[in-house]
N, C-alpha and C positions, 0 to 999 in steps of 0.2 A: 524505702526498700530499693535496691541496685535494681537498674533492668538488664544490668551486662556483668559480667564477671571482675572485668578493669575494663579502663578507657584508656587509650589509646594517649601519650604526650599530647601535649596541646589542643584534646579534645576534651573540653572543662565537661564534669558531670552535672547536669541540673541541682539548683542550688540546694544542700540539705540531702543528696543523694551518696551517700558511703558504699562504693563496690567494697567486694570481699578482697583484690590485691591491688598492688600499684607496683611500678616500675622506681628501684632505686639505685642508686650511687654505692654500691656494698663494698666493704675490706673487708677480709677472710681472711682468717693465720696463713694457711697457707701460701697466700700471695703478699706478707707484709713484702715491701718492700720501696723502693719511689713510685711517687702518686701514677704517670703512666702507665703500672703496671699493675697497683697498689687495687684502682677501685672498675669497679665493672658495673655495668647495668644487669641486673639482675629481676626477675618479678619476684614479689615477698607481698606477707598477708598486711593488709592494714590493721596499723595496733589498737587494739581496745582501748576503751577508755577507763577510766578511773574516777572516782567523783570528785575530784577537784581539776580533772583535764580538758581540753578542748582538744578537738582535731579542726584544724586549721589545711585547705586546699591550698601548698604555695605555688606563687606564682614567680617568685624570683630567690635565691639565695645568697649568701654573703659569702665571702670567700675571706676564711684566716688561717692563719700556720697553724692552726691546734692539730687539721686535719690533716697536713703534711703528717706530723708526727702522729696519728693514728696510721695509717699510712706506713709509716714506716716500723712502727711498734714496739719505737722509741721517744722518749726515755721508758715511757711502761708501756705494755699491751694491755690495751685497756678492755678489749674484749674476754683476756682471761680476770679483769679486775673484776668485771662485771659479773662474771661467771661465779666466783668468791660468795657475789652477795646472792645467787640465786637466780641469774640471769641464764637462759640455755636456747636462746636463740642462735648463737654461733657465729655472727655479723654481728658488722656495724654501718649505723649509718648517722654518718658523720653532718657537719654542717650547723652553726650555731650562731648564725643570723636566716631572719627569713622575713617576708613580707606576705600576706596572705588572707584569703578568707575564711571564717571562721562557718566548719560545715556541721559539725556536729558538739555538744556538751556534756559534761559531765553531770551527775544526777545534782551536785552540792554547787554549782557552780550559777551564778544569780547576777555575775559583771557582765558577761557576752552573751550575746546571743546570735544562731545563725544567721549568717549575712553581714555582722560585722567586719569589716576593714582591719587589720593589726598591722604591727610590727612584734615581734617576739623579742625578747629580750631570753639571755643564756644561764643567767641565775636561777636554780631550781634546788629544791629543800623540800626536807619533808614539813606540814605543816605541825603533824604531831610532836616534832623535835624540841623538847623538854626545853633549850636553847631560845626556840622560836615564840614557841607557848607562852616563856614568862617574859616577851616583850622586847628580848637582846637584838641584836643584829643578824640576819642570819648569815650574812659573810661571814661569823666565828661559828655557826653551826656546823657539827658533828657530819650533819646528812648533806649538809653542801653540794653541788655538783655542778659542773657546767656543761648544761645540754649539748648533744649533740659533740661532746668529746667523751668527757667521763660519763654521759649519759646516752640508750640508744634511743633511737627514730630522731633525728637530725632532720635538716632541711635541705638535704638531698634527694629528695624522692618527693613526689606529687600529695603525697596525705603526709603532716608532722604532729607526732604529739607533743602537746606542754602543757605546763599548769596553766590554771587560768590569771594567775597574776602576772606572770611572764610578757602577758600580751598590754599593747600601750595602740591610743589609735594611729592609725598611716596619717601621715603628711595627705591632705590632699593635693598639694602643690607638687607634689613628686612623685617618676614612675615606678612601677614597682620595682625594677632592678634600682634604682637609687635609694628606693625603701629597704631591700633588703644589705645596704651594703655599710649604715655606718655607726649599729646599734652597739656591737661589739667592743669595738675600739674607741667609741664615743663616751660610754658609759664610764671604760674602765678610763677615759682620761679624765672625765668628769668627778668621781671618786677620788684621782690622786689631786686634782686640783683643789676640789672644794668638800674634801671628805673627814681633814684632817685639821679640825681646828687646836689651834689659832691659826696653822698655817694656812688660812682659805685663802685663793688668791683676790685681791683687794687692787682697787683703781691707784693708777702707777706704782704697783710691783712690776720688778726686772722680775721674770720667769724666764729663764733658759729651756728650750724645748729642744732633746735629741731625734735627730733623726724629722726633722720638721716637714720632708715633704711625704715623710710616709704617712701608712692608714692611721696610728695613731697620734701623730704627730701635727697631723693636719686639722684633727680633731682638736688637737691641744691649744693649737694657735688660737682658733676662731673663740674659744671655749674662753682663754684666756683674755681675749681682742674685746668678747663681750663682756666682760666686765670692768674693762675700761684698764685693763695693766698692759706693760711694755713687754709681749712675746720677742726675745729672740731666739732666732732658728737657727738649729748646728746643722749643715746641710756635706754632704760628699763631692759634690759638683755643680757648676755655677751656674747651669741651666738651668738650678731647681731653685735659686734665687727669685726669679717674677713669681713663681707658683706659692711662694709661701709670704712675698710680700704683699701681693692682689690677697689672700687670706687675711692678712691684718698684723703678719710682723713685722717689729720698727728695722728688723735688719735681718742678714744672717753672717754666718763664719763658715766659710771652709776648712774644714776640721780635716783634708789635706795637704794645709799649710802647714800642720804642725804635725812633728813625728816625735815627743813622749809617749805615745796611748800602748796599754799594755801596760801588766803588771809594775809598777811601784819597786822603785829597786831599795834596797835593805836602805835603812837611816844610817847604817853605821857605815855606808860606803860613798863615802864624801864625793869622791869624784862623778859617781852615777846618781848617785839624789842630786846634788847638786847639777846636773843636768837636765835629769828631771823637773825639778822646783823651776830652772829657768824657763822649760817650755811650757809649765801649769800659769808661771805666770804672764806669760806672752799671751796664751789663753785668754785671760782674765781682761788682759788690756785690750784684749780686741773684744770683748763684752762693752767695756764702756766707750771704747771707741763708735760701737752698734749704737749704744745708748745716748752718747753727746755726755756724759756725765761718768762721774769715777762713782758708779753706783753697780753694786752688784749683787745677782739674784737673791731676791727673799725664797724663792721656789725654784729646785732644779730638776726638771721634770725625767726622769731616767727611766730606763729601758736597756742598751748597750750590753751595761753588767761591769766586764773585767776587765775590759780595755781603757774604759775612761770616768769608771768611780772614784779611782782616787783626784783626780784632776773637779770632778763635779764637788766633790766634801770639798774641796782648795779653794775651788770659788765663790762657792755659797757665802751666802751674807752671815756677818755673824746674829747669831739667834733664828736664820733662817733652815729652810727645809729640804732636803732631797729625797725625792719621793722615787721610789723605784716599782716596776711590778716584770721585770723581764730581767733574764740575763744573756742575750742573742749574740752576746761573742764570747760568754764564758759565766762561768759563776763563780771562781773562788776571785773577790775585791780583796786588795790591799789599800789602807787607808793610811796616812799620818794621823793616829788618834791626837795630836796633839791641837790640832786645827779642830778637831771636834768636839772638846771637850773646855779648852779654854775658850775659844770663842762660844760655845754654848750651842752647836747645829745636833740637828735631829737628822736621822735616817732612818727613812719611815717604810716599811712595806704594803704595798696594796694592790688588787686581787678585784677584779671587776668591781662592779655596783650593786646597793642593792633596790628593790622596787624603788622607792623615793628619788635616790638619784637618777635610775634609769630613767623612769619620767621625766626630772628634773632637766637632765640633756634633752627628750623627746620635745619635750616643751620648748626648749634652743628652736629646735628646728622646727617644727609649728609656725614658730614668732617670724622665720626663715634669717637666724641669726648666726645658727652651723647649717653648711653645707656635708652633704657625704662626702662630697669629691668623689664621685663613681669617675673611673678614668681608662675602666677596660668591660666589657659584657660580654660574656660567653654563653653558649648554649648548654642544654641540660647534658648532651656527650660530649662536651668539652670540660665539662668539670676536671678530670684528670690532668689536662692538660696545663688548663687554666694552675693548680696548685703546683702543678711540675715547673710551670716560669718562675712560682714564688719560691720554688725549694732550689732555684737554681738560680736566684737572686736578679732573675732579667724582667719582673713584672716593674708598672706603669706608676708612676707618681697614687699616690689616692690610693682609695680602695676598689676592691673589684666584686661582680655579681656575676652569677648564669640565671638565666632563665629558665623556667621549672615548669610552670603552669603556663606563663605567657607565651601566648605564640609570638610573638615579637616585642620588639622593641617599643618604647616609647607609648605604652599603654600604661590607665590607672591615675593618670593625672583627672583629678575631678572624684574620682572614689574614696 
């Protein structure tokens, strides 16, 4: 039983002690708009539980684009999505990495118990979903969600709910802002790397990895580096060359040496395919040139979307894979079906992780064989700000966290 109403930021409750509110990170319809305006500290009741949920005290959270776009209340507004299903809270509270202690249980719940250490992971299902029940995956499940976007109580606020599967144990080797900062992006590279058999990646495969010094990019490298194949990294600038080579890639390419990216011009217009095809395959040579060898990716890890899908299907290996789960400079791809069909390549879609592989990465990092790369930590009223650098494209190599629970830094090593 509470002895206080709420506590105070970084006044932890005695362990197992549930006040009645806490202090969160809220977005209102009425304030959609960019993240500095977008989310407010607000007090709100602590959500019940359910019997298969934990509430989890966090101490630090993850920071990804999901919540920009809650935030902005685009592509959807996810608070009227919610509303739909029966939701009339009228907030959101966003945030879908976290690191934490588990304070309270659900009645059905027999994995955690108070006091344990987590890391949350953002995949969440119903367990009743017919999908679930007879055994499938629940990535194809109906009831699907990703916490803390399409789902409320995130890990912006001091109390989070989730299921109790969701939860993996904390790295002792790491603080909690590094706990909560590389479950997200981690998982879902994990998944397009090693989700999709045959195409698992396998000791010396060429994997091309976009965007390599970003959060999940960074993830992809080391993910990739551990299983003994050839990451290389498409980077923007040359600075981010050491960052992704100290990771474990044999190289990278500055992808603004080359100016094809952007829509695929029509086949029937010789002069501009032909243009085009020249700087896809300049591309390609500067892969094996990375390489030492005229070998080219069995796995091309994508994210991009519209600017540079047709040039990834061009270079992919024949029989090999481009796995895609983002489209961050567009979504309508233009492809030459004809590179994909006679040489025989897959293009594959894929959508976080689920428990197995979440673990499966958690367990990387245990062995301490991925790092997060935490490369920025913000405080629990800098949340706004902190996603306003990312919606405005000026945030930090790596991923980034605030701190929630912790009163500072560099606590939780040893927990």
């Amino acid at each position: 039983m509470a002895t206080q109403k709420i506590y105070e930021l970084g006044d932890q409750p005695p362990l197992g002690t549930v006040p009645e509110e806490m202090y969160a990170q809220l977005i209102r319809q009425d304030r959609f708009g960019e993240p500095v305006k977008g989310f407010q500290i607000e007090r709100v009741p602590v959500p019940e539980l359910r019997p298969d949920d934990v509430l989890v005290y966090v101490m630090a959270a993850g920071i990804n684009y999901n919540n920009v776009w809650a935030s902005l209340g685009l592509p959807i507004d996810v608070i009227k999505g919610r509303e739909r299903e029966g939701d009339k809270t009228g907030f959101h509270i966003g945030g879908s990495d976290a690191s934490g202690i588990v304070y309270a249980v659900g009645s059905a719940v027999t994995n955690l118990k108070v006091g344990d250490r987590v890391v949350t992971h953002c995949g969440s299902w119903d367990a009743d979903d017919p999908h679930v029940k007879s055994g499938g995956d629940p990535m194809y499940a109906a009831s699907f969600r990703i916490w803390g976007y399409e789902t409320n109580w995130g890990s912006f606020a001091q109390f989070t709910r989730v299921q109790a599967h969701q939860c993996v144990p904390k790295p002792q080797h790491l603080t909690w802002e590094a706990s909560a900062a590389y479950m997200l992006v981690g998982a879902t590279a994990y998944r397009m790397l090693m989700g999709w058999p045959p195409h698992q990646v396998e000791k010396d495969d060429v994997v091309l990895i976009w965007g390599g010094a970003g959060g999940l990019g960074c993830q992809a490298i080391q993910i990739a580096a551990a299983r003994g194949a050839i990451p290389v990294a498409v980077i923007s600038g040359e600075e981010k060359h050491d960052f992704c080579v100290k990771l474990g890639a044999k190289g990278t390419i500055n992808r603004k040496k080359f100016d094809h990216w952007g829509m695929m011009p029509h086949w029937k217009d010789n002069e501009a395919y032909g243009k085009w095809l020249k700087g896809a395959r300049a591309f390609g040579a500067a892969i094996w040139e990375v390489v030492g060898a005229r070998k080219s990716p069995r796995l091309v890890f994508e994210h991009p979307g519209e600017d540079t899908v047709p040039t990834s299907i061009f270079v992919c290996d024949t029989g090999g894979m481009v796995v895609i789960c983002a489209g961050t400079t567009g979504y309508n791809a233009v492809a030459d079906l004809r590179y994909l069909w006679m040489r025989q390549k897959r293009f594959q879609g894929s959508h976080f992780a689920n428990d197995e592989q979440a673990t499966a990465l958690n367990d990387l990092v245990l062995a301490k064989k991925v790092d997060p790369c935490l490369s920025r930590t913000g405080e629990f009223k800098e949340i706004p700000t902190v996603h306003q650098a990312m919606y405005e494209n000026r945030h930090p190599h790596g991923n980034m966290a605030c701190l929630v629970g912790a009163p500072r830094t560099g606590l939780g090593v040893g927990e």
